[in-house]
ZADRENNU-331479 format. One line per field, with one value per residue: residue number from 1; x, y, z of N, C-alpha, C in turn. Coordinates in steps of 0.1 Angstrom, whole numbers, plus 2048, in hexadecimal, padded with zeros to 3 digits. Atoms other than C-alpha are relative to their C-alpha. Example, Ala and Ser with C-alpha at 12.3 -4.5 7.8 and 13.67 -1.06 7.14 Angstrom:
% residues 2
k: c(1 2)
n_c1: c(809 7F7)
n_c2: c(7F4 7F5)
n_c3: c(800 800)
ca_c1: c(87B 889)
ca_c2: c(7D3 7F5)
ca_c3: c(84E 847)
c_c1: c(809 7F8)
c_c2: c(80C 80B)
c_c3: c(800 808)
//
This chain:
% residues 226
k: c(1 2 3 4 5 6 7 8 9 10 11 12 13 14 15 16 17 18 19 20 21 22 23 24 25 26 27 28 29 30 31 32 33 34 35 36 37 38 39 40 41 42 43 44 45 46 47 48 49 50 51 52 53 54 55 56 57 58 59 60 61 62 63 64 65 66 67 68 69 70 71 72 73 74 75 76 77 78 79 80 81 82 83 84 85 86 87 88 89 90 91 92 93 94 95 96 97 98 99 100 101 102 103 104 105 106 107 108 109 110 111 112 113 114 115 116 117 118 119 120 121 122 123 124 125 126 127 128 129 130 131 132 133 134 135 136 137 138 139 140 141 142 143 144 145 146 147 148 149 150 151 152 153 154 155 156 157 158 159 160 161 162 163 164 165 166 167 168 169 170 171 172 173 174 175 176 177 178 179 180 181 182 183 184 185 186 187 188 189 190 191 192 193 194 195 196 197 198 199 200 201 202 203 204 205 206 207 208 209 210 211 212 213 214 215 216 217 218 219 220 221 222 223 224 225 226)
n_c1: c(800 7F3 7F7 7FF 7FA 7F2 7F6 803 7F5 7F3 800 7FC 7F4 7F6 802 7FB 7F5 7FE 7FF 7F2 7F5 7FE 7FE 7ED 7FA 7FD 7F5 7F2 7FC 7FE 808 80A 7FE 7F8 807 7F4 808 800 7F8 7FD 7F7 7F3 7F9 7FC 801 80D 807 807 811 807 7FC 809 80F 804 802 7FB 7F0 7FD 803 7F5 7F1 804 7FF 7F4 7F7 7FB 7EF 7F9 808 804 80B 805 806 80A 80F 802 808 80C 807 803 80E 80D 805 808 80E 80B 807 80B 80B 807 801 811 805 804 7F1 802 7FB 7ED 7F1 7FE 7FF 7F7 7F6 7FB 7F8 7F7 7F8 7FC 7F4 7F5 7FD 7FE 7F6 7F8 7FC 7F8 7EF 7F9 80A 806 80C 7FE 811 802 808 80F 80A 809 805 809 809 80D 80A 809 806 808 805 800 805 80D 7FA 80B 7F9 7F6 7F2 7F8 7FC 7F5 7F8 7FB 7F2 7F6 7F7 7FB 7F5 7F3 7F8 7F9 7F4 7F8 7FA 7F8 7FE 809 807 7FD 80C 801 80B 80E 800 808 808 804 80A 80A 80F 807 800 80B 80A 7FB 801 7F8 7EF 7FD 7FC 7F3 7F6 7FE 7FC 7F0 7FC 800 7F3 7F2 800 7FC 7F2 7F9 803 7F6 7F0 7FF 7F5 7FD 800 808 808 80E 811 808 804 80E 80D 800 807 807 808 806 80C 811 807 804 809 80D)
n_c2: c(7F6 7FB 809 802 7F3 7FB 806 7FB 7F3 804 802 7F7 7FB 80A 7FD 7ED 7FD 802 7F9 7FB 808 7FE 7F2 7FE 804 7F6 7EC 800 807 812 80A 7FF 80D 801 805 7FB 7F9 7EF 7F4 7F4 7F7 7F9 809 80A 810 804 7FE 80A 804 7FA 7F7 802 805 7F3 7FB 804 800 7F3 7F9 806 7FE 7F3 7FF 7FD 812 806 7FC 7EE 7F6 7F7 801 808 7F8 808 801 80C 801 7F9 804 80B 7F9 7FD 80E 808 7FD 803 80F 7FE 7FC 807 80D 801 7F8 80A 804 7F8 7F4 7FF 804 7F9 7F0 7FF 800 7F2 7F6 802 7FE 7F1 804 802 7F9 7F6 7FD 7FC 7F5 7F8 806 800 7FA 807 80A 80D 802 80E 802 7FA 806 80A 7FB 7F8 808 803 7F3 7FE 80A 7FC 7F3 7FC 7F3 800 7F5 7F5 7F9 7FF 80A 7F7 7F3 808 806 7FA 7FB 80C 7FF 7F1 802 807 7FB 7F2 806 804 7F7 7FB 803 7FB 808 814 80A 805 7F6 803 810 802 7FF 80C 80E 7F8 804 80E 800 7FA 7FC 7F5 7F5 801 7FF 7F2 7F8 802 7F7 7F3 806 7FE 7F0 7F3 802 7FF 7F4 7F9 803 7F8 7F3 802 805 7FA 803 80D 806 80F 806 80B 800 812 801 7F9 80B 80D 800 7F6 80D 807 7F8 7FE 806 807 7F8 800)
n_c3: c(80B 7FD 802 810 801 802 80D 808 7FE 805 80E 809 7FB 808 80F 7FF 803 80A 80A 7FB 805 80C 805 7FA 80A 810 7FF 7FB 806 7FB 804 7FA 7FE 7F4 7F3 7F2 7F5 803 7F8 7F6 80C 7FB 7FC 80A 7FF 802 7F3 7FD 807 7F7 800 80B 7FF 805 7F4 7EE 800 7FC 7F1 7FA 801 7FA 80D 804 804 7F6 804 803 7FD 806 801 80D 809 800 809 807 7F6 807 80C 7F8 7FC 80C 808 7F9 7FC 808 803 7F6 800 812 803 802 80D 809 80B 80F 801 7FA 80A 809 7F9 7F9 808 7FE 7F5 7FC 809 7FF 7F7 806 80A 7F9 7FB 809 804 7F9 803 80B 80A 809 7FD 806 804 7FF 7F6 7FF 809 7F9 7F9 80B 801 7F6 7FF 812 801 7FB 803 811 802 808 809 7FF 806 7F8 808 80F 7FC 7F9 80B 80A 7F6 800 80A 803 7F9 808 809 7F7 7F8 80B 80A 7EE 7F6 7F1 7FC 802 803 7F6 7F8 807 801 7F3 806 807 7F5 7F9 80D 7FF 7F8 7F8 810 804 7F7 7F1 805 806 7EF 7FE 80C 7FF 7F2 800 805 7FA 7F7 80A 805 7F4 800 802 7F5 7F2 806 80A 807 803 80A 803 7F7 802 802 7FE 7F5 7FF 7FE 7FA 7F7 805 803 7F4 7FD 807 801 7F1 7FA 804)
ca_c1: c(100 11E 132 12B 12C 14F 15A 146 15D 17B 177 174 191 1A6 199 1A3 1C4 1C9 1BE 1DB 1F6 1F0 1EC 210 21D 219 221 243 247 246 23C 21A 222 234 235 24B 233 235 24F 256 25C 275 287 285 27D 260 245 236 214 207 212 1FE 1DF 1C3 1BF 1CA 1F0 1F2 1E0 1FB 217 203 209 22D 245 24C 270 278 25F 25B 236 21E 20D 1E7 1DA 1DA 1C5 1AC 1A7 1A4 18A 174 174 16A 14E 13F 141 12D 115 10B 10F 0E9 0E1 0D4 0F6 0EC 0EE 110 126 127 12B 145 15A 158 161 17E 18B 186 19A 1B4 1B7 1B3 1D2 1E4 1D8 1E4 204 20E 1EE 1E8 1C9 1C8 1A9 1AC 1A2 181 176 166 156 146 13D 129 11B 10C 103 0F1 0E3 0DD 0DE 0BF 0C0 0B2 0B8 0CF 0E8 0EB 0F4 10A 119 11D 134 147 152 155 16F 182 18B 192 1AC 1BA 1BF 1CA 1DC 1C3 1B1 1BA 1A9 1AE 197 17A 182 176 15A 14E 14E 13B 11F 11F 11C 102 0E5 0F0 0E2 0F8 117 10E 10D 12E 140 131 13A 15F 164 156 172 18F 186 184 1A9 1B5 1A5 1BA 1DA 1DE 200 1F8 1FB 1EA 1D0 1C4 1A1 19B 19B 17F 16C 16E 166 14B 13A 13C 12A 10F 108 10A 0F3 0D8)
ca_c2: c(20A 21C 203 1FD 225 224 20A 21C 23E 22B 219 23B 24A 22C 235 25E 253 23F 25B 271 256 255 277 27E 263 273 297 288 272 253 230 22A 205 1FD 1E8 200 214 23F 253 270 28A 299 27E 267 249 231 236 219 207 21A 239 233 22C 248 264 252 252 276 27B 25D 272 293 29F 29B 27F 267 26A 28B 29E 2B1 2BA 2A5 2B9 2B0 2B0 28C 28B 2A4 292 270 284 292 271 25E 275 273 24C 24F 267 256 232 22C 23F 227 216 22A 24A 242 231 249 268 25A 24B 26D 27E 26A 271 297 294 283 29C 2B9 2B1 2AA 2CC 2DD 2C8 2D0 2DD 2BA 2A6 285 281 258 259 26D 252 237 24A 262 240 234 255 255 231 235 256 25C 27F 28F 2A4 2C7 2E9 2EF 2D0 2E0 303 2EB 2D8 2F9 305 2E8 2ED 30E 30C 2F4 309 326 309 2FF 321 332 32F 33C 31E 2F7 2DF 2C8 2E0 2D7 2B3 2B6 2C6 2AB 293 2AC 2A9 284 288 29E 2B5 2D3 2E8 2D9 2DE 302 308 2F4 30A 328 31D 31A 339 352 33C 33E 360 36A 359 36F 38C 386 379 393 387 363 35A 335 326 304 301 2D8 2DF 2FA 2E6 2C7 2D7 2EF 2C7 2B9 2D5 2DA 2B8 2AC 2CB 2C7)
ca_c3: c(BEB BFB BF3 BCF BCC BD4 BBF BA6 BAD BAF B8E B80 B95 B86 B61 B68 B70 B55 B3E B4F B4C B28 B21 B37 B22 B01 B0E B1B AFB B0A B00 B06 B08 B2B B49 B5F B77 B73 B82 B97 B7D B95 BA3 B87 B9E B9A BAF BC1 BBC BDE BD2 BAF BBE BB1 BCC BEA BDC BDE C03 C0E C03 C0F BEB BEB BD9 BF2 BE8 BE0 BF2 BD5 BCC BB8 B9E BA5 B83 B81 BA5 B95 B75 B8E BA1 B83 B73 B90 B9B B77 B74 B98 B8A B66 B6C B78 B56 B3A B29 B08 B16 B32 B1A B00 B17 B30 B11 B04 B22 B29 B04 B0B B28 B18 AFD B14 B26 B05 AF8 B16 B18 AF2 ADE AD0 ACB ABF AA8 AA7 ACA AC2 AAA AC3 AD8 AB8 AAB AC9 ACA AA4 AAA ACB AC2 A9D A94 A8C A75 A7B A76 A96 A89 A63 A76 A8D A6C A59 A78 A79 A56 A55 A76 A60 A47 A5F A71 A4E A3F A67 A81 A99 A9D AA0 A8A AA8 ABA A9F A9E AC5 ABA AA1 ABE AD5 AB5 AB8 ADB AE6 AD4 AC1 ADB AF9 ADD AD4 AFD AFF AE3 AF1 B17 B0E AF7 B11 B2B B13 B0A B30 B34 B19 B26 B46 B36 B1A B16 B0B AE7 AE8 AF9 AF9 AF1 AF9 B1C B1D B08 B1B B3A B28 B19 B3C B4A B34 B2F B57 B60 B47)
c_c1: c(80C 80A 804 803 80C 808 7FD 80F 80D 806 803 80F 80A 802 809 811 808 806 80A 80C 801 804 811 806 805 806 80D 804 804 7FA 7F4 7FD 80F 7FB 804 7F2 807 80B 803 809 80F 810 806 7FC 7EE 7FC 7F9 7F0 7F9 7FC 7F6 7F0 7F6 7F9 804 80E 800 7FA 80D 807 7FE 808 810 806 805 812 80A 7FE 7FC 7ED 7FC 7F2 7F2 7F7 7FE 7F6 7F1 7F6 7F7 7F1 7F5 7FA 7F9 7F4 7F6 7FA 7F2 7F2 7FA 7FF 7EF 7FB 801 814 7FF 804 80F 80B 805 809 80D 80A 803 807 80C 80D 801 808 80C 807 800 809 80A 802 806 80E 80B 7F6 802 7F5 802 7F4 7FF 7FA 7F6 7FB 7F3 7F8 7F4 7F5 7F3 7F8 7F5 7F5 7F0 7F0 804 801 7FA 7FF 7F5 806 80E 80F 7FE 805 80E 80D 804 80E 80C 809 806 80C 807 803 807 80F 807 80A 807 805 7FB 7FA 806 7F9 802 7F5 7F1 7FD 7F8 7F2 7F4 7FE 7F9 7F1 7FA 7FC 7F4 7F8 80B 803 80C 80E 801 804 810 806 802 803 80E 804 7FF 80E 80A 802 807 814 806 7FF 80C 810 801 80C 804 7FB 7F6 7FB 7F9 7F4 7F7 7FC 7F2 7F7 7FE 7FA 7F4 7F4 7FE 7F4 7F0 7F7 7FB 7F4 7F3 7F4)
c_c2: c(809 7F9 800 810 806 7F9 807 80E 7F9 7F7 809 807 7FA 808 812 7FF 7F7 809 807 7F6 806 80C 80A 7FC 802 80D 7F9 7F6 7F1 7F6 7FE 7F1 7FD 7FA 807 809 80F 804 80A 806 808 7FA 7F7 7F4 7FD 7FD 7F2 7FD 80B 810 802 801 810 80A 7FE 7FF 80C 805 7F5 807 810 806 803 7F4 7FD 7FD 80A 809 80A 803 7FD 808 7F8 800 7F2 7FD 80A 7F6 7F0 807 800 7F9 7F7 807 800 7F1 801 804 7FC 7F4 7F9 806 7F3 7FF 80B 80E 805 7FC 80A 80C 7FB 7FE 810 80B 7FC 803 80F 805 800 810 80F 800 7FF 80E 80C 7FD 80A 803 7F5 7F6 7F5 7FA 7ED 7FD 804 7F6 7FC 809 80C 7F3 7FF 809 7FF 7F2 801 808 805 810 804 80F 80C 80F 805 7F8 806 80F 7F7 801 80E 807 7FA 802 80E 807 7F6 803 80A 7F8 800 80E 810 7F7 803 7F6 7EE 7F1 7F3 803 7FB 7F6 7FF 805 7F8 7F8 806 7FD 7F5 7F8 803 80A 80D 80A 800 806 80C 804 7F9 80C 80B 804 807 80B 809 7FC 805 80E 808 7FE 80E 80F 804 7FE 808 7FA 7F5 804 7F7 7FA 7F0 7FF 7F3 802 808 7FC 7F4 804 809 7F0 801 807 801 7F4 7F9 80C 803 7F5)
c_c3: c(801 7FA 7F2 7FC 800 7F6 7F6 7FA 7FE 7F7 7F8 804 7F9 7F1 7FD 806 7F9 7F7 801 7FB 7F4 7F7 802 7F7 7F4 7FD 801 7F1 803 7FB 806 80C 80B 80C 810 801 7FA 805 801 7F6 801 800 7F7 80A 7FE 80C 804 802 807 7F8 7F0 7FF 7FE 80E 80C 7FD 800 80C 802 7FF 800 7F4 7FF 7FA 80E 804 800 807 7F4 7FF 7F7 7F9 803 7F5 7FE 80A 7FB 7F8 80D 805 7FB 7FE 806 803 7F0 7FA 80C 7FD 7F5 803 801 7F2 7F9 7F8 7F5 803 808 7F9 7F7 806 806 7F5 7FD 808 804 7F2 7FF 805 801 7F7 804 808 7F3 7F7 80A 802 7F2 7F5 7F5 801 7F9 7FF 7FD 80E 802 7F6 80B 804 7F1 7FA 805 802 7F8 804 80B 7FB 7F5 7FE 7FC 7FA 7FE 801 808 7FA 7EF 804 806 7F4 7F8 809 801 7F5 7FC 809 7F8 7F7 808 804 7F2 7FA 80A 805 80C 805 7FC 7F8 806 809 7FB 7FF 813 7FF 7FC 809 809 7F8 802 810 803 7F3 7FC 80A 80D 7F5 7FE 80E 808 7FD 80A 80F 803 7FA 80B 809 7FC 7FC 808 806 7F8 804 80A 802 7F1 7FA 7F7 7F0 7FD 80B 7FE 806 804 80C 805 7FB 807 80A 802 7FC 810 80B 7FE 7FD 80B 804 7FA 808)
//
């Protein structure tokens, strides 16, 4: 059982630094499509396979580039982390309810390091995963989801006709809907506002805040703890 448990984890570890790659990739304008391996933002050289591997290449190199010494930013070891401990903890869960969720969560992920990167989301990668959601889990239609739906549209005019708000922001949202019940989405929403709030609170001096990441880890919360 140990055994399979770890491949389990380090399946997801793999998948979480995937999502990273990718998401780097796009902040830095890079091709997505490549056979060349990552490299040492500092240095510029490419890192070798060891050095790639998820979690165990940053204790090898006692979180420094093996080259440079410089230090290796551990948000990619995090996301590895998260990702692998929620494949671990859903995969026993019926197919219908793990697939939907982890996809989801790996496309929040994503789009929570591109909105902190550069405040962009990329609503083609919320399709699938909204899909499989709807499909799975039909949405049933009650008065909480027409309060939901009337928010939804009513934040997308606020984004269209402001700048206070991102209609990227709402587009995460919409897959939250097709995700989970209303109720888990109103306790997302209202999760990450008081966070984002408390931020500016604290940081008076900031302007802009991305909002993907608070909800992402406002979802993963509310829906691992129910």
């Amino acid at each position: 059982m140990l055994l399979l448990d770890s491949f389990i984890f380090i399946s997801g570890a793999c998948c979480g630094s995937f999502i990273t790659c990718m998401a780097e990739r796009l902040s830095d304008t890079h091709s997505l499509y490549t056979t060349q391996r990552s490299i040492c933002p500092k240095c510029r050289h490419q890192l070798r396979f060891w050095q790639l591997i998820p979690v165990l290449g940053v204790l090898l190199q006692r979180g420094r580039c093996f080259d440079c010494r410089s230090r290796i930013n551990l948000r990619s070891t995090w996301i590895e982390l998260i990702f692998g401990c929620l494949v671990l903890l859903n995969w026993q869960a019926p197919l219908t309810t793990s697939a939907p969720l982890l996809l989801g969560y790996a496309v929040l992920l994503f789009n929570s390091l591109t909105d902190h990167d550069h405040f962009s989301v990329f609503p083609i990668t919320l399709v699938a995963p909204a899909i499989i959601g709807v499909w799975i889990h039909p949405l049933i239609w009650s008065v909480p989801l027409f309060i939901l739906i009337g928010l939804l549209i009513s934040l997308y005019l606020i984004a269209w006709q402001t700048k206070k708000f991102g209609a990227g922001d709402v587009d995460i949202l919409v897959l939250l809907t097709c995700l989970a019940t209303p109720n888990l989405v109103f306790n997302s929403l209202i999760l990450a506002s008081a966070a984002a709030l408390t931020i500016f609170i604290i940081q008076p001096q900031r302007r802009q805040l991305p909002f993907v990441p608070f909800l992402t880890w406002a979802f993963i919360l509310t829906t691992q703890l129910v």
